[in-house]
Steps between C-alpha positions, in 0.01 A plus 500: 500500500649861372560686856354846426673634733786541305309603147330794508420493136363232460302560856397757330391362164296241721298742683454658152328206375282491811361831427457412145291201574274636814565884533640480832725381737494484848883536705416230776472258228714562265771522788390184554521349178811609436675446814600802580425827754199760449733780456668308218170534329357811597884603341389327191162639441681827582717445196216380258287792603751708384555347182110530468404144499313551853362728750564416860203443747499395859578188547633422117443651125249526208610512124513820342242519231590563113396804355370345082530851397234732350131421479586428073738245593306318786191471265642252322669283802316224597159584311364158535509505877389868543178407320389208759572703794270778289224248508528426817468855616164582344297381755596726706368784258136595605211652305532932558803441714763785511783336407892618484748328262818554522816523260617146404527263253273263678275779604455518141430122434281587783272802337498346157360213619198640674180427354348747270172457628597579862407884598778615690694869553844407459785782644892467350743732465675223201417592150522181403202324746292794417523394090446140611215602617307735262302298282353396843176631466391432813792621700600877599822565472683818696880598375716617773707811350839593524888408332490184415788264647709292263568238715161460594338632242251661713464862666646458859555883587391741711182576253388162489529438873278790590242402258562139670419612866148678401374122417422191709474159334283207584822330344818527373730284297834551659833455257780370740876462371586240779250386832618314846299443780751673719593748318151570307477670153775695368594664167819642313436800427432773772270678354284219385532344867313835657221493208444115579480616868205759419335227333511274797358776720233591272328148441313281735630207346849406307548211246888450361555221279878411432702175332682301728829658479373851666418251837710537796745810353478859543627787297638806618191708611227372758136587368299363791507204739320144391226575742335752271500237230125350456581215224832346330482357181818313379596253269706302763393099593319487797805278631748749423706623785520823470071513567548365848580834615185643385253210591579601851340892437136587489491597076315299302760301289384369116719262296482419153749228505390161662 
């Protein structure tokens, strides 16, 4: 047996793969595992935090989530699985509900996929979901205002925030760029982490559906605590280890993967 006490790297390239597969480790264990003392570890998650593969947390580390780059480029990354978690989300779009949908590329599976015949008054501050969603003839749709962010490719400034905070939503479709029970929602970009917050303040109830890989990481900016989350959506097996976490919280968890 390799004594890890003496190999760093490769210590190091272990725990990697342990975050890779579950999202987090925990120091007890891996110290553990690997034969070796706490502060060994809690040295090594220090180093692989600041290489960006993890973000410490008491008691161990989550992955850092991957930012897939602008909302163009993420519409065409795993299409196949955004639509099923799109289906799975309608029921939980009511007849003359006030509804929030935010910037995403599953948010936009999401609001093309709602049915035409379903009378609605749909708020975005995303260009694109409000398209998706004009030949609905049922459905109003209100366009937030304000510069437009490439990255998100929705208006996240101050003009579209103060439109934001004179509406409350019966619900809102949260984007999230990486979730963990501990840590709750967070995003990458500052200013789209404070607009996501204003959502979550302004809606009695908050539906984010993600793929499997934004489970158990975080990215740099916290939006709000898992606690204000009413339903998660994934595409993740109901086996898989990283939902264990979240089984133990009071959200409704959905998963379109047996």
């Amino acid at each position: 047996m390799l004594d890890y006490a003496s190999f760093p790297d490769q210590r190091q390239a272990l725990i990697k793969d342990h975050l890779q597969q579950t999202g987090r480790v925990v120091c007890v264990q891996l110290a553990k595992e690997l034969n070796v003392s706490e502060h060994t570890i809690r040295r090594d998650l220090q180093e692989l935090a600041n290489q960006g593969v993890c973000k410490k947390v008491y008691g161990g580390a989550v992955i850092n989530a991957q930012n897939d780059g602008s909302l163009v480029q993420r519409m065409v990354l795993n299409s196949d699985r955004k639509q099923l978690l799109a289906k799975a989300c309608i029921p939980y779009f009511k007849e003359h509900a006030f509804v929030f949908i935010d910037s995403g590329s599953t948010n936009l599976a999401i609001a093309s996929m709602i049915p035409h015949d379903l009378a609605l008054t749909v708020v975005t501050h995303t260009p694109a979901i409000a398209i998706a969603l004009q030949s609905h003839q049922q459905c109003d749709v209100i366009l937030l205002g304000g510069k437009i962010s490439k990255q998100q490719g929705a208006a996240i400034g101050s003009c579209s925030l103060k439109q934001l905070q004179t509406m409350h939503f019966d619900l809102a479709v949260l984007g999230a760029c990486a979730i963990d029970a501990e840590v709750g929602v967070s995003a990458f970009d500052v200013e789209d982490a404070q607009f996501k917050h204003a959502i979550v303040k302004q809606s009695n109830n908050v539906l984010i559906a993600v793929t499997e890989e934004k489970l158990s990481s975080v990215a740099r900016h916290k939006v709000t605590a898992l606690d204000a989350i009413s339903v998660l959506v994934t595409d993740a097996k109901k086996n898989d280890i990283k939902l264990a976490e979240f089984k133990d919280t009071e959200l409704e968890l959905v998963c379109t993967s047996e």
